[in-house]
N, C-alpha and C positions, 0 to 999 in steps of 0.2 A: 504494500500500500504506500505511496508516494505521500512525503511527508513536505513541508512547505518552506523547509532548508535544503532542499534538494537531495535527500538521503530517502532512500528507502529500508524501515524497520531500522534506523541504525547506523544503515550503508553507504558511506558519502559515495554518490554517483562519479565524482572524479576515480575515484581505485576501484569501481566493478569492474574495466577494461583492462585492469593489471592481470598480469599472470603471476601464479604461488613459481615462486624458485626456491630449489634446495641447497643449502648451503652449506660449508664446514668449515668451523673455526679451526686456524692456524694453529694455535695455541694450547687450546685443550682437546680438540679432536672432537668437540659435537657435535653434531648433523641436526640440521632447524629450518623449519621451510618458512619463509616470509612473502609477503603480496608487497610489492614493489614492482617500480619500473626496471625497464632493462638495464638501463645505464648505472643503475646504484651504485656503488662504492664505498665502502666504509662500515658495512652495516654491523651494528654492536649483537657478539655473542649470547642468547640468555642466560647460558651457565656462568658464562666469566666476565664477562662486560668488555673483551677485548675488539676491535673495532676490525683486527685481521682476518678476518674470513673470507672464504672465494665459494665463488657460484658454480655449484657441480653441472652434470652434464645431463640432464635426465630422461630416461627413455618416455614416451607419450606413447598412447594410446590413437589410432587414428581417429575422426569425426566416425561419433554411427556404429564403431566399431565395440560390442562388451568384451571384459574378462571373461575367460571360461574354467569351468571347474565346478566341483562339488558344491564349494560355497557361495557360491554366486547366481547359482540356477532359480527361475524364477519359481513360484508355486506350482504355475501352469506346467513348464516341462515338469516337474516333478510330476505331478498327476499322470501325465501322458506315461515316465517311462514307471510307472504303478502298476498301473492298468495293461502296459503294453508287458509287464513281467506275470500278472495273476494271468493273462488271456496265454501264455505260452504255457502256463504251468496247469492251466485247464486242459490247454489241448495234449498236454503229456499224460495226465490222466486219463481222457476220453481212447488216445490211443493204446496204456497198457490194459486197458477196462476191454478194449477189442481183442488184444491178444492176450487176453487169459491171465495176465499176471496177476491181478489186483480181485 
């Protein structure tokens, strides 16, 4: 909801256009992602307060494109591969039920 200093919820509309970069301090060695512009320089550590960090290199995701994997699957596919396991495990029954095993 658009509020009437130009922020949404909070959000000054100058920094939604940033992108999060990850960073690691020289110094201590912690990794810390900040929204900032490209050019930044200087940007202070939050474990150590040193101002030495560099801007790592990080792999993206293309537009459109999801994660795949067990934890990430929607409710929907899960349903589907449910359903798509009782119906094969039906039809292993119906077939030893034909050939006599069962």
């Amino acid at each position: 909801m658009p509020l009437g200093d130009g922020g949404v919820r909070g959000l000054d509309l100058r920094l939604a256009g940033m992108p999060v970069y990850e960073f690691e301090c020289e110094e201590c060695g912690n990794r810390f992602e900040e929204l900032a512009p490209s050019e930044a320089l200087g940007l202070a550590c939050p474990a150590c307060g040193s101002t030495q960090a560099r801007r790592l290199l990080s792999p993206v995701s293309p537009p459109g494109r999801q994660p795949r994997g067990a934890g990430v699957r929607s409710g929907e596919s899960q349903r589907r591969e449910r359903e798509a396991a009782r119906g094969e495990r039906l039809a292993e029954t119906k077939r030893k039920r034909a050939a006599g095993d069962l």
